[in-house]
N, C-alpha and C positions, 0 to 999 in steps of 0.2 A: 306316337308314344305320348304317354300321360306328362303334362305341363306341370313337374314339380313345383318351381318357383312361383305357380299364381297364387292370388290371394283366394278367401273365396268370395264366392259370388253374389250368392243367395243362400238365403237362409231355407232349412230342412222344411220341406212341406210339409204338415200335421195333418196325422188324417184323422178326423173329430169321430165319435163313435158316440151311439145314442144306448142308453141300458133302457130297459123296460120290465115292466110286470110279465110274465110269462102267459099269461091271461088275457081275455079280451076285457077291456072295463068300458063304464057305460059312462054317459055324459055330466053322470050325476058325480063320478070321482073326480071331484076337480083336482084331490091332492097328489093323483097321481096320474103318470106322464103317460099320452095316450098312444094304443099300438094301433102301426096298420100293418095289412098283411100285404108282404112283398109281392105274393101274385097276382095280388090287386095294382098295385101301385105303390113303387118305390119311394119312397116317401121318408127313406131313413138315409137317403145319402149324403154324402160330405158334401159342400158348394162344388161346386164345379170346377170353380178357381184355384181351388187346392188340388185338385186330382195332377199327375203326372202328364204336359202337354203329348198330345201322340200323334205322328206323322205318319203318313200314308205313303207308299212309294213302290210303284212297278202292285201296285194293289195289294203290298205286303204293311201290316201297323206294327209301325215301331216308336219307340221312345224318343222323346225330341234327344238331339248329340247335346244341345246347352245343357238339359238337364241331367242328362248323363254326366255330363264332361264337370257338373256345378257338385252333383253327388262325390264324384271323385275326391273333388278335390276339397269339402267338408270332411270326408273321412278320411285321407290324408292328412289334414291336417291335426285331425282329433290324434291321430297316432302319434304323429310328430310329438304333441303337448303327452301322451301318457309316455313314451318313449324317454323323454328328458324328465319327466315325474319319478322315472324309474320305478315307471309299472308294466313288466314287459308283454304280464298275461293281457292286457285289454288293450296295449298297444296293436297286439297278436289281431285280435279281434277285428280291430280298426281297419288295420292292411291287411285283411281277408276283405272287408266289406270294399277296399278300394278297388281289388278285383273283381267284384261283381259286375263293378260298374267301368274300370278299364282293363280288359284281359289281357291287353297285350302288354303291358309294362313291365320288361326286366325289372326295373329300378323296384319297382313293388316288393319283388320275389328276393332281391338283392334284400329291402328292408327286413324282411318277413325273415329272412337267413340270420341276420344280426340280434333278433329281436328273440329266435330260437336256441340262437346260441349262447343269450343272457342267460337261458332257465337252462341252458346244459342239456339242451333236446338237441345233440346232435346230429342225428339222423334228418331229422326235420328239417335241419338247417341244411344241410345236404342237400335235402330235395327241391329246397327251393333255390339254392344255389345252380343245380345241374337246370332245372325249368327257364331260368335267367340266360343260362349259355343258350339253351335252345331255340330261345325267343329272338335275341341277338346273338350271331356267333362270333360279332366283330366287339362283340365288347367288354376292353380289357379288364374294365374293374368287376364283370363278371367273371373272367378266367383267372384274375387273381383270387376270388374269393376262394370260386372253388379249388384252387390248386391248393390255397390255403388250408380247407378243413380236409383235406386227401392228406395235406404233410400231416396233421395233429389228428390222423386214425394212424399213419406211419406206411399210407396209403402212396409211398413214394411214386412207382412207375407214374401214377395215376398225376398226380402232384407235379413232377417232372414236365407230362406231356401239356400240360395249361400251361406252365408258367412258358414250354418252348413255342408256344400258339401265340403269347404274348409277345413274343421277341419276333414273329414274323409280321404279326400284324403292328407293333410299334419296335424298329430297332434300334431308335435310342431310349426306349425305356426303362428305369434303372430300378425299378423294385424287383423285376422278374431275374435279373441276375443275380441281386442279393439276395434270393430268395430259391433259387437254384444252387448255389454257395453256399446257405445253410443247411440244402438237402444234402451236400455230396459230404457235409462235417459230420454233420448228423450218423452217414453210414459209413462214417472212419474214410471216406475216401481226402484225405488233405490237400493230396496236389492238384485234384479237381475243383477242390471249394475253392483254394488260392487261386486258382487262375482265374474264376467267375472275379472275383473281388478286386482282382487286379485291374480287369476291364473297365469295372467304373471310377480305379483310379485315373485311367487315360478317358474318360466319356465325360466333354464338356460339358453335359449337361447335370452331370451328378453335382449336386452345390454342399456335400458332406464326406470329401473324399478320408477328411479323418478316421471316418468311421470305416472305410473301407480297408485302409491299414491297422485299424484296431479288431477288424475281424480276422484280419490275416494273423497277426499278432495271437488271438484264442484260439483259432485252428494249430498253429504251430505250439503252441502252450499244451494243448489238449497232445500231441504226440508226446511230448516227456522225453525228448531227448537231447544231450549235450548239445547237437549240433540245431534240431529245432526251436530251442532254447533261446540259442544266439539270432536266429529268426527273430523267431518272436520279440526279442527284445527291440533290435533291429525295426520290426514295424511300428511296436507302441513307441518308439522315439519318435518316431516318422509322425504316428498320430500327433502327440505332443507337440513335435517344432507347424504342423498342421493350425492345434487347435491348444493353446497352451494351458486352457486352463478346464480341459477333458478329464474331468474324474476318473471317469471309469477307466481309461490309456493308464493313468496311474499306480489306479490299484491294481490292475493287473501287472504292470509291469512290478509292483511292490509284492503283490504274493508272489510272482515268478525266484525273488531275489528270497523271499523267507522260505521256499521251497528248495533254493542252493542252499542254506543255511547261512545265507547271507543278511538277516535282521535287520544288524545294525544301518547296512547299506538303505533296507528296505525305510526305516523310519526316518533317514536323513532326506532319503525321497520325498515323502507324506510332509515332513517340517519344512521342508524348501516351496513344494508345490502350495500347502498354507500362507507361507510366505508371502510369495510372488504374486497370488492371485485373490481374487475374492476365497476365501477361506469356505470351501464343500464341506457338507454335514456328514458327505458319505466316507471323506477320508478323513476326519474330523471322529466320526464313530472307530473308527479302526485306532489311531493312534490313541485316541482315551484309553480304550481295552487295553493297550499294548502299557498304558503309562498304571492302569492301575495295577496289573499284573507285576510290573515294576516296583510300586508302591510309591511310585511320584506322584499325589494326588492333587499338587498344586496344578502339572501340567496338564494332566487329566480332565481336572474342571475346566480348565479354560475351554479345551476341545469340546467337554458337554455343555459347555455356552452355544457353541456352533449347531451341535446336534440340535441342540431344544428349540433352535429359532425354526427348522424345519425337520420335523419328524413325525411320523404315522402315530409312533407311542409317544406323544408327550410326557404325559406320565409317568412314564417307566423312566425317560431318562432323566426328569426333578428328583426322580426316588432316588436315581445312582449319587444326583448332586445333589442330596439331603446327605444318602450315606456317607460318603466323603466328607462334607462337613464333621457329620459326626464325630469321620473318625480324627481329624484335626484339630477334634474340640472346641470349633468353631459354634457353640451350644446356639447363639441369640442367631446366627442366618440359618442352621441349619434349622430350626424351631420356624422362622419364618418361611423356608420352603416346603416344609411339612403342612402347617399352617394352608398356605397356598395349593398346595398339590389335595389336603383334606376339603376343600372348598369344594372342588370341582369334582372330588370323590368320593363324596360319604359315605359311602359304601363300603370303601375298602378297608377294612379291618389290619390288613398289617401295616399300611400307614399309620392309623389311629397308634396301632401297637408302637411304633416307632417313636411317633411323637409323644406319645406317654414315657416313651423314656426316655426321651428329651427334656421333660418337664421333669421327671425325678432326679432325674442330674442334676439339674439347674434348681434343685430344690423347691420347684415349686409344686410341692406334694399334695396342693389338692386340688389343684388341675390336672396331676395326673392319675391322682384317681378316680376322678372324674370319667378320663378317658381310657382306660384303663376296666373300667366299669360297663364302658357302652360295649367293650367286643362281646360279640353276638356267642352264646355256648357251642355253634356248629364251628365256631372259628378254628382253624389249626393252633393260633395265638390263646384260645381262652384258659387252656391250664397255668401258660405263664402270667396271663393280666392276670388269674385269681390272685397266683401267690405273690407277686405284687403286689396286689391290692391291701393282701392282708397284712403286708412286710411295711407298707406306710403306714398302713392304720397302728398297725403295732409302734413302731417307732414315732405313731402321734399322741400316745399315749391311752390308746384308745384299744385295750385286747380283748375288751369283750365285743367292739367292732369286728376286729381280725376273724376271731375264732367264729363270729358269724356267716362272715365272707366266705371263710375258707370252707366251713362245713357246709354252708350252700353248693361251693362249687365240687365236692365234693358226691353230692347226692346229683348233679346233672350229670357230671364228666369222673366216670370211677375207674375209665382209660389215658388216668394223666397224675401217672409217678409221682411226678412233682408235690402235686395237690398232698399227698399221702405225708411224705417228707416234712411241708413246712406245717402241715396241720400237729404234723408230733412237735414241733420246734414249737409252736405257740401254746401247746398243753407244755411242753417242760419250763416253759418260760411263767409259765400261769403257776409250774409245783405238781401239778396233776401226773405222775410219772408213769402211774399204773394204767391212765387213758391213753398216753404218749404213745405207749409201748404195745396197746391192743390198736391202735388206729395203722401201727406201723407193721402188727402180724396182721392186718387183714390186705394190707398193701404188700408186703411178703409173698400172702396169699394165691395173687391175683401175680405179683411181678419174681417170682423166688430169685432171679438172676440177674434184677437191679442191683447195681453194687451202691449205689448210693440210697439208698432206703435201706438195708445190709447194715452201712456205714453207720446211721445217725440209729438203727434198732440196736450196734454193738454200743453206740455212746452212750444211750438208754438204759442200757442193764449196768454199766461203768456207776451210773447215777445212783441205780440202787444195790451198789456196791457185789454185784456179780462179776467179779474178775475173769473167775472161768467162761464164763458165757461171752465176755470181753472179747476174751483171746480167741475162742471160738470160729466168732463172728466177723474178726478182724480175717480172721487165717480165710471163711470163706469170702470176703469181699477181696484177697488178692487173689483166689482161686480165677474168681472172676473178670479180674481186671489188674493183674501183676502191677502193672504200673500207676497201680487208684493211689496218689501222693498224699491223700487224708490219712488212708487205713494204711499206706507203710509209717507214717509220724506215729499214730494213733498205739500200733501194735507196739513200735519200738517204745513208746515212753510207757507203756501199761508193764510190759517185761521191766525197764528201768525201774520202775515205780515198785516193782516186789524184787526185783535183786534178782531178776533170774535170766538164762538166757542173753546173759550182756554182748558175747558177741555175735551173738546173730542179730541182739537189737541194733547195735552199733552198723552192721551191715546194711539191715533196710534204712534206717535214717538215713547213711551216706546215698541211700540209691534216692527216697525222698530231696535230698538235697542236688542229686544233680538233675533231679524234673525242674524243683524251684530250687535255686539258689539263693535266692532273696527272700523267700518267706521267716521272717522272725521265730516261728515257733516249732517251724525244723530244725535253727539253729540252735533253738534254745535245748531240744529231744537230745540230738547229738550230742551238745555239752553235756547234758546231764547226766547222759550216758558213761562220757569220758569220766566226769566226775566220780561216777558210783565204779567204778575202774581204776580210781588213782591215779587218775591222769589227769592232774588238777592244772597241771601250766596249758596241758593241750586244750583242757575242759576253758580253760578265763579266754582262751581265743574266742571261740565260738560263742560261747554265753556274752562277750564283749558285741559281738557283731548281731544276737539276738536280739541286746538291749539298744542298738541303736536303729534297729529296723521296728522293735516294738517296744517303745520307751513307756509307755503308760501301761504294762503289764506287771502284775505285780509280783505274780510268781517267775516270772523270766528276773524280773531285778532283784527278788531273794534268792534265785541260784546262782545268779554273777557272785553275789554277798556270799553265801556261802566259799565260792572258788576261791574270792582274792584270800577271804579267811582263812582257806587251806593252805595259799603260798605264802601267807604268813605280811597280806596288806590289810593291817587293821580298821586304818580309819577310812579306805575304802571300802572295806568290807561294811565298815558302821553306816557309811554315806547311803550307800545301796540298800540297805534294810530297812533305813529310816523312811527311803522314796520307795518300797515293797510296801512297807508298814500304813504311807499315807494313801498308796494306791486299793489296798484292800479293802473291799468292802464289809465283809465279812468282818466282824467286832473280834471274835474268837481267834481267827486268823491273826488276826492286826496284833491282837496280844501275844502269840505265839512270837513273833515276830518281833516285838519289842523285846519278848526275855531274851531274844539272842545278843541283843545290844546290850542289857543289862547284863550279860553273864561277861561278852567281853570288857565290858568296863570294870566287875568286879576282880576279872582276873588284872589286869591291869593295873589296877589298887596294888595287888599282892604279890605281881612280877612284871620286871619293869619288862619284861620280855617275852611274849607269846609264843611258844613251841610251836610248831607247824603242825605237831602232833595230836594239838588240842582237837578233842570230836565238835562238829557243828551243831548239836543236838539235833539231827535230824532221825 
């Protein structure tokens, strides 16, 4: 058998080759190399000393064994180095040539099977696995191989009869029995695999009996029954008092308890097991998921502390403990892990996306347009960094930035709603109402069943004073999306606003109200609703709780004004109009606004007493 462990010996004999003119030349070419003809005399051989030694024997010539035995073991070794290079084709190569020069070496054929079944040449591997039994029949790490790739064709009978070759020719051997007990799980046979796995918990020589009651434990798990159940659990303790601090016994015996619908039991397991022992990534990964599905993201991060010290996706799991920051609003670490995770990933584009908006949070708006900038047009993320982009640049005071941003991204990505939407927002904002309103029919166009492009084309015609078109457009954006809580406020204050329709506006508002309850300018719809209803005590509730959820609106604090007006509180009413008055920007407004204060102060002058009856001039 071929001497794996030697070093080599001697280095590859070179066999030196002469090139020549195909011609005969004469003595006057001195530049070029002169030919002889071999029938004459050889004259072009290598030294001598480099040819391959050859021995004579029984008057048969053969190759010296050193040199033989020297060849081996060079190309062996070359395999060995492409092997661990994890280059499996020229490995491949290697340990065919070591055959040429020792044919009889199982071990070769065993390599050649491993190195085949890198590249998923199953077959291949097969054959040199079966060539390996047939060179030695006593050797087991050949009958394991192959029984090996017989079980993963499902090649059982075949599989079965190697690993039972193995147990006569070694019968304390302890692979072939776990590996016997994985065939009989495999084909639903349970109380045969259990008995294999039992054996090497009595076999002194097994030094991992934990694992042998953790396989007993997923056999009986894999049957599903009350009483296999109590098995199973029964062995993964066994594992456990075994091997205390066995992950895998764990989480098995932990899905066993969340498959009772016993959870809670499950995660008290996962927290104690952390506890007790050096804290595993793999049941560390399981109770995060369970903490953030929870929404405890305190306990959660701690767990993906554990994951990130050992995991295949780093990455993936910085990104979960950026998210979580985020959502804790912990801006300055989560910005640092972004930071960090962007370092080692330039490439990834929804990181970038993330930490852009991290930095527009944290107000630091030109850094994140910055980043925000770089995402790539193929990105899933690029509709939303346009608008974005163009929502800082706007709010930096910069719209002829915006509207260049936007109508850039615009003309790459004309598959992104979005873009459509905020491009009309930065024309209405620039006045341009009649571009607004074509940029938003050609987004229509292209999306008819956006409800929100729908939304911002019915505010659009509101602008230029198309009521009907209003209503319209509103009624089709709830066709689309009943519960869109823009276009139920939207429709119900457009109805308020002409007097018509009050109780069915008054209806959608309340259905807007119970999406948000907190939104100010729902609140303020419904009051004003009530208001134009005569329900002015009902109406000061709501327009009250308008004006404290959106204090610096101006026409929410001249409708409160109005209300108290109505129940007859004057110099509330005055207070409120005076902070409408300072809030509006609008000059013309401001003044309308002011004559209300001056009308009640002249009534005032002339009665010490204000009718409740008196109109608001609205």
């Amino acid at each position: 058998m071929f001497p794996f462990t030697r070093t080599v010996l001697l280095a590859t004999p070179v066999l030196m080759t002469l090139t020549a003119c195909a011609t005969f030349t004469s003595s006057n070419d001195t530049d070029k190399a002169p030919y002889y003809e071999a029938s004459f005399d050889d004259k072009n051989r290598a030294p001598a000393s480099l040819t391959p030694p050859v021995t004579v024997q029984d008057e048969k010539a053969t190759l010296d064994p050193l040199y033989m035995r020297t060849q081996a073991d060079y190309y062996f070794s070359m395999a060995e180095a492409y092997s661990l290079e994890g280059n499996p084709a020229k490995a491949i190569e290697s340990f065919k040539m070591v055959l040429v020069y020792d044919q009889n070496s199982p071990m070769v054929n065993m390599r050649l099977a491993a190195e085949y079944l890198k590249q998923g040449l199953v077959a291949e591997s097969l054959s040199q696995a079966e060539e390996a039994v047939k060179k030695d029949a006593k050797n087991v790490d050949a009958h394991l191989l192959l029984g090996g790739l017989y079980s993963s064709m499902k090649l059982y009978p075949k599989a079965m009869a190697e690993y039972n070759t193995v147990m006569k020719l070694q019968p304390s051997n302890t692979e072939a029995p776990l590996y016997i007990g994985a065939l009989y799980s495999e084909q639903k046979q349970a109380d045969k695999a259990v008995k294999y796995f039992e054996t090497l918990t009595k076999n002194s020589e097994y030094q991992s009996p934990h694992l042998a009651y953790y396989y007993i434990g997923r056999v009986r798990l894999d049957e599903n029954t009350p009483a296999s159940n109590k098995l199973a659990e029964k062995a993964f303790k066994k594992s456990l008092e075994l091997k205390a601090d066995f992950a895998d016994a764990v989480l098995s015996l932990g899905m066993m308890y969340t498959k009772e619908k016993q959870e809670e039991k499950a995660l008290a397991l996962y927290r104690t097991f952390q506890k007790e022992n050096t804290p595993s990534p793999k049941v560390a990964e399981v109770l995060a998921q369970s903490y953030i599905e929870k929404g405890d993201y305190e306990n959660a991060y701690k767990q993906l502390e554990v994951v990130e010290t050992d995991s295949d996706e780093p990455l993936n799991v910085k990104m979960k403990m950026a998210l979580i920051l985020i959502e804790q609003k912990n801006y300055a670490l989560a910005t640092q892990k972004l930071e960090e995770i962007l370092a080692d990933a330039p490439e990834s584009d929804k990181i970038r996306f993330y930490l852009a908006a991290v930095y527009e949070e944290t107000r630091q708006q030109e850094k994140a347009l910055r980043e925000f900038k770089k995402i790539p047009v193929t990105s899933t993320y690029y509709g939303e960094s346009v608008v974005h982009a163009a929502y800082i640049e706007k709010n930096l005071g910069r719209l002829k930035d915006a509207l260049e941003t936007i109508s850039a991204g615009l003309k790459e990505r004309k598959d992104q709603p979005q873009i459509y939407a905020m491009y009309a927002s930065l024309l209405d904002e620039k006045g341009d109402f009649k571009a607004a309103i074509g940029i938003l029919e050609q987004g229509l166009e292209k999306f008819p069943s956006n409800a929100q492009i729908r939304f911002y084309y019915g505010t659009l015609q509101d602008r230029v004073g198309n009521k009907e078109k209003v209503v319209a457009e509103m009624k089709k954006v709830l066709e689309i999306e009943p519960d869109h809580v823009q276009g139920l406020n939207y429709l119900a204050f457009t109805w308020a606003e002409l007097g018509i329709n009050l109780p069915d506006a008054e209806k959608l508002a309340r259905r807007a109200l119970e999406l948000d309850p907190k939104d100010g300018y729902i609140l303020d719809t419904l009051g004003w609703i009530l208001y134009k209803q005569s329900k002015y005590s009902e109406s000061v509730k709501f327009l009250e709780a308008a004006h404290k959820y959106q204090s610096n609106v101006s026409v929410i604090a001249e409708h409160l004004g109005d209300a108290y007006y109505k129940q007859s509180m004057v110099d509330k009413a005055k207070k409120m109009y005076r902070k409408a008055a300072d809030l509006e920007s609008d000059k013309k407004k401001a003044q309308e606004i002011h004559n209300k204060i001056t009308a009640i102060e002249k009534q005032e002058v002339n009665s010490p007493r204000v009718p409740a009856s008196v109109s608001s001039g609205r």
